[in-house]
N, C-alpha and C positions, 0 to 999 in steps of 0.2 A: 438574625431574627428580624424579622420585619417590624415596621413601627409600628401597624396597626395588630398584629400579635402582640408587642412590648405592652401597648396601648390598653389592650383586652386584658393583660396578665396583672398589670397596674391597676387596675377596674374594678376587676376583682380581687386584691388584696385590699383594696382600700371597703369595698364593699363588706368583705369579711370583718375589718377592723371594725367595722360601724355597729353590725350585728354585734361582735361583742361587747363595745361599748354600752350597747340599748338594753343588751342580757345583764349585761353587770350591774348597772343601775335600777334594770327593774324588777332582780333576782330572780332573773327567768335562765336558769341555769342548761337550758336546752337552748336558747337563741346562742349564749355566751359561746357553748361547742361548737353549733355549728359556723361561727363568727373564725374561730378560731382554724377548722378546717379549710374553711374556703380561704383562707390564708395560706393555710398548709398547702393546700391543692395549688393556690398561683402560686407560690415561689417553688416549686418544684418542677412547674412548669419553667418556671423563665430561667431557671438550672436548663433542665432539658433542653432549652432552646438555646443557650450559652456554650453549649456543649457539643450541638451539632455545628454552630458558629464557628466555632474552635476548628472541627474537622474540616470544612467545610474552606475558610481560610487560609488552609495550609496545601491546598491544593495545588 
């Protein structure tokens, strides 16, 4: 995986963390989800790209 992909994946989980944090606190329970997907969404990302790394390496 490339650092500026790691870099982007990191970005946005941290992005995500923050929306929920601002949902949690201002019990805006629609910021807090989507806080939590775009979480969801980069580490499944930087899975996928872990995985091609893997394949990728053993060549």
């Amino acid at each position: 995986m490339g650092n500026e992909e790691k870099f982007e994946n990191k970005k946005e989980e941290l992005w995500g963390k923050g929306k929920e944090a601002v949902g949690d606190a201002t019990g805006d329970d629609e910021l807090k989800a989507q806080g939590k997907f775009d979480q969801t969404k980069a580490n499944l990302k930087q899975a996928g790209e872990k995985v091609k790394d893997a394949f990728t390496d053993n060549d």
